[in-house]
Backbone bond lengths (Angstrom), bond angles and torsions (degrees), N, CA, C in turn:
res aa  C-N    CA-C-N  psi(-1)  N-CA   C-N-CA  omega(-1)  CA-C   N-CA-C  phi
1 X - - - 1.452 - - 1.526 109.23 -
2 X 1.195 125.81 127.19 1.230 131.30 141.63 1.595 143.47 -10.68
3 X 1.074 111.37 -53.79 1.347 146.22 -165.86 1.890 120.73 -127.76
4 X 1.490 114.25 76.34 1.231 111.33 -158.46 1.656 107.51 -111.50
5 X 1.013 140.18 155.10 1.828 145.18 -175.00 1.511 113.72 -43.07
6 X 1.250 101.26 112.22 1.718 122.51 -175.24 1.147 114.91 99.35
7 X 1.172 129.36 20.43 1.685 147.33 -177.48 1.281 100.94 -80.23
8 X 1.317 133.41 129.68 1.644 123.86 -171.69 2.284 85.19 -108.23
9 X 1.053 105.40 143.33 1.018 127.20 -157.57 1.382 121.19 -137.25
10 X 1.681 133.58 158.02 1.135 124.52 176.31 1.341 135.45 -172.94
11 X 1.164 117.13 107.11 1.861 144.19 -106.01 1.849 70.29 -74.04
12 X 1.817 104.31 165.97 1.170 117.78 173.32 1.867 110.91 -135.17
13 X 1.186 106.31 -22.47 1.536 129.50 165.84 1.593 110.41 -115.38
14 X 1.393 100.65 158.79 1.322 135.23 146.83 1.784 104.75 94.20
15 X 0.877 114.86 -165.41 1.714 127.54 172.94 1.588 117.38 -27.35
16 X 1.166 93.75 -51.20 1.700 106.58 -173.07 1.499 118.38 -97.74
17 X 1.177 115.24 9.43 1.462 138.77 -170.60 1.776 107.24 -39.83
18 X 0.921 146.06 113.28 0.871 176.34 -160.54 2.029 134.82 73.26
19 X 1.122 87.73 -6.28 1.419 111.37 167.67 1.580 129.92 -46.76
20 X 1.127 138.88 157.58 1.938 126.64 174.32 1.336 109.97 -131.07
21 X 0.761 153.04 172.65 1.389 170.27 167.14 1.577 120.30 -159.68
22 X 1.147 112.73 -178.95 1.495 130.46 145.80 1.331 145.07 -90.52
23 X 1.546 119.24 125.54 1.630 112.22 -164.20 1.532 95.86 -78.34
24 X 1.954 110.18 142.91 1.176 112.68 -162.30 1.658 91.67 -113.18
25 X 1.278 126.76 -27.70 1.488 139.94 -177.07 1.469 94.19 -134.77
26 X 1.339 97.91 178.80 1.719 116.70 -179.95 1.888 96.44 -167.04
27 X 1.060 118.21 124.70 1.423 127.96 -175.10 1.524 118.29 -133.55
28 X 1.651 102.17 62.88 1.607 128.33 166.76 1.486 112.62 -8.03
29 X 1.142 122.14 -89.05 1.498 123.63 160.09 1.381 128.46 -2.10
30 X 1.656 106.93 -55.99 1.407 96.37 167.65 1.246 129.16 -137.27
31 X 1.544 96.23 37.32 1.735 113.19 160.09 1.494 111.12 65.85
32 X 1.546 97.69 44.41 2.164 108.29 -171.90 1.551 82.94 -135.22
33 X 1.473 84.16 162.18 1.410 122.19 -175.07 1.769 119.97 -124.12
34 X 1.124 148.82 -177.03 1.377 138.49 -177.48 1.412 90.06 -168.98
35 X 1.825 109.65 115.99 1.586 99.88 -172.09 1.607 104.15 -123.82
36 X 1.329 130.29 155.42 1.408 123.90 -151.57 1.445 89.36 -91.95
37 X 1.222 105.89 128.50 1.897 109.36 172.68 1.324 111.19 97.58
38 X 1.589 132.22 -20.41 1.346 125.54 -160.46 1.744 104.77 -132.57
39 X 1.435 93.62 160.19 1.870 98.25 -179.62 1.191 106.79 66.38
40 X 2.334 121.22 25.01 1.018 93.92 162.23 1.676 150.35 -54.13
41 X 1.362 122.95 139.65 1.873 112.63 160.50 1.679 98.09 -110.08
42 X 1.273 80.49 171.85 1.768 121.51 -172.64 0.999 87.25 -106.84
43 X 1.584 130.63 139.53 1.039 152.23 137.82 1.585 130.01 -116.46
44 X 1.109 126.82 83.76 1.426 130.96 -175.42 1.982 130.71 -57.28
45 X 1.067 125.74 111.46 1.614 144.51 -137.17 1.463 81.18 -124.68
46 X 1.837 110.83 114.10 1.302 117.78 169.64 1.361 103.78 -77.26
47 X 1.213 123.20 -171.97 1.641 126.86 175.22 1.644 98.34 -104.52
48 X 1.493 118.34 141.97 1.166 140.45 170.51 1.124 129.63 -98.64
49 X 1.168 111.26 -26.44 1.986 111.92 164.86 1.403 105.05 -129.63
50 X 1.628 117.40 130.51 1.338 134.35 125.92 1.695 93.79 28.36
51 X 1.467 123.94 112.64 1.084 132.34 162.34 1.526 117.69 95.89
52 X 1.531 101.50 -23.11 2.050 86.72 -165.31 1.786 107.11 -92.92
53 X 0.898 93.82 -154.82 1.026 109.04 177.47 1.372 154.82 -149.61
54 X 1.602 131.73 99.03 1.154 114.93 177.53 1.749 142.45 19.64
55 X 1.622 100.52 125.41 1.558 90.26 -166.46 1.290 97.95 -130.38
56 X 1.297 146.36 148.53 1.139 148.92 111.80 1.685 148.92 -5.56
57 X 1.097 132.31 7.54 1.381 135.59 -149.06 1.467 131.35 -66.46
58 X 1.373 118.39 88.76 1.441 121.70 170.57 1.193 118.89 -55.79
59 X 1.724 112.69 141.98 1.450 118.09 175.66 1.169 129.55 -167.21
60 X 1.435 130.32 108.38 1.300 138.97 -141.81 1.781 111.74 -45.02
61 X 1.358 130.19 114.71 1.175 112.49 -168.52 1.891 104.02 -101.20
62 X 1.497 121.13 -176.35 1.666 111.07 -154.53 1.306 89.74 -103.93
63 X 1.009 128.15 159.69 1.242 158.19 -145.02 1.618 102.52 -123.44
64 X 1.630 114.75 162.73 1.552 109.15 156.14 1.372 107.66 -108.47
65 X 1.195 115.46 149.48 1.716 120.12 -163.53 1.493 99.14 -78.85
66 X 1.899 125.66 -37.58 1.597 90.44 151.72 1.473 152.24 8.79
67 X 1.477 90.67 -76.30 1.542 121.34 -176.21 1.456 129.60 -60.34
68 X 1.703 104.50 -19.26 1.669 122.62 -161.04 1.420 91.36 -116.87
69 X 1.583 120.77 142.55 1.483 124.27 139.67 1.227 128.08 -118.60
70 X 0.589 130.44 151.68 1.782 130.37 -152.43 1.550 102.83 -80.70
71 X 1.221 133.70 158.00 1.497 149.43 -173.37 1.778 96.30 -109.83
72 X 1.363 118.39 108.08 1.008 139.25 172.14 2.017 101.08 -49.76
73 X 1.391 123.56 120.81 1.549 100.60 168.26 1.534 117.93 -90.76
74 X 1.116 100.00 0.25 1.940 91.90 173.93 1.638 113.11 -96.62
75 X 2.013 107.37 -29.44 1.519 91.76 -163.31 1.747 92.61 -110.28
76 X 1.074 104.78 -11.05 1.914 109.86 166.71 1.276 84.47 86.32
77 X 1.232 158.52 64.41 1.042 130.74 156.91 1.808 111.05 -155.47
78 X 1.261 114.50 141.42 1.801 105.52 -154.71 1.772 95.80 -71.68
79 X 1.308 121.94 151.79 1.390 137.77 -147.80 1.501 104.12 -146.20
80 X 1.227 114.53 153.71 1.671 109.54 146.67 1.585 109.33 -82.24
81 X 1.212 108.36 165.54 1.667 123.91 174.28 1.899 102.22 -92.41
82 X 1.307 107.52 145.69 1.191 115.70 165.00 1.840 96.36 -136.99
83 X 1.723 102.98 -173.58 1.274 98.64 -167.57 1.789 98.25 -149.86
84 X 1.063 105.42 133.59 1.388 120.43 -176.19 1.373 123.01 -97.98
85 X 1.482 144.18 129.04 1.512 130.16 -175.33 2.085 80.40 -89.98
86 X 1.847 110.36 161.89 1.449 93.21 153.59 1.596 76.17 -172.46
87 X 1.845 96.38 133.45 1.339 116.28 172.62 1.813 126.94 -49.99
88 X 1.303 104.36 132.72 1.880 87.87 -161.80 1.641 74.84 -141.95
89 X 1.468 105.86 129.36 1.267 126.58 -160.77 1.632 98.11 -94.54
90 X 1.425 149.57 116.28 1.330 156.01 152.82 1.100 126.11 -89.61
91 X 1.529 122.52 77.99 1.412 114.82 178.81 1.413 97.60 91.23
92 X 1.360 113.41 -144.01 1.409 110.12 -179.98 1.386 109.57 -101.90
93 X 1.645 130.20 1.05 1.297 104.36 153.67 1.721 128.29 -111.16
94 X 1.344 108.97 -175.67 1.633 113.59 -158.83 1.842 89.75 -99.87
95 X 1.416 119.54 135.13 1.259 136.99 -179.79 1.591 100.06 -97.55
96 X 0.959 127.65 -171.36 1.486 138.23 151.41 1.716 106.67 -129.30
97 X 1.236 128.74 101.41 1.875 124.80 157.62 1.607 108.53 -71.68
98 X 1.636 107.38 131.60 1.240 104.23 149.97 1.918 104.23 -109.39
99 X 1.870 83.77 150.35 1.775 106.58 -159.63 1.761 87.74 -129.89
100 X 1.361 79.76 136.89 1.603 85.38 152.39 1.327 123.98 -84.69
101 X 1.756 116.37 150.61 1.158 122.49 151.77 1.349 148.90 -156.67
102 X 1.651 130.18 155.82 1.242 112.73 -160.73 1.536 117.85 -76.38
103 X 1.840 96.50 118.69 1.707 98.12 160.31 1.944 124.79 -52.73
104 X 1.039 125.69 -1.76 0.888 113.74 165.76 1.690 117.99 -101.73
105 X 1.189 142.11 -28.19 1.433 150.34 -178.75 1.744 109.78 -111.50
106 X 1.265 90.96 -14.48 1.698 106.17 174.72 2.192 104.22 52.35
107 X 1.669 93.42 29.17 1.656 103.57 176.16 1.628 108.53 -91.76
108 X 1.432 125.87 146.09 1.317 115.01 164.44 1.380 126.59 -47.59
109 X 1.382 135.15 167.34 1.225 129.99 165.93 1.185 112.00 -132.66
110 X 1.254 136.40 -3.68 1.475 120.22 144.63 1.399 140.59 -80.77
């Protein structure tokens, strides 16, 4: 995935459209996102005992990763993701890491 938990991010569609946050979940399977502060819903909470009272409850709902591009942390600025192979030596043998990185500064981002 592209777009993985603690990724600061920044919507390009919908309600909240130009706004950033932070991804709080990421849910692979079905290509959503959950961003801290944004895509709030309302959810309304009857009262359960004798006396209380009704609540209100906002709560960030998930997103489609479509919609988000990621916030570059070196050049600050939202980017596409690209992906890099780069040899990472363990012991005495050679691994291959794949890394993300920004198409715009062409810097890692993890």
């Amino acid at each position: 995935m592209k777009i993985k938990k603690g990724d600061k991010v920044k919507i390009i569609k919908g309600k909240d459209k130009g706004k950033s946050g932070k991804v709080l979940q990421v849910f692979p399977p079905r290509n959503r996102a959950s961003i801290e502060g944004l895509n709030l819903l309302i959810k309304h909470m009857r009262p359960r005992k004798q006396g209380e009272k009704g609540q209100r409850i906002e709560f960030p709902s998930a997103l489609d990763l479509s919609n988000v591009l990621l916030v570059c942390p070196k050049c600050n600025q939202s980017t596409r993701v690209g992906y890099k192979n780069i040899e990472v030596k363990v012991g005495e043998k050679k691994k291959t890491k794949k890394i993300r990185i920004c198409k715009k500064c062409k810097q890692t981002v993890d």
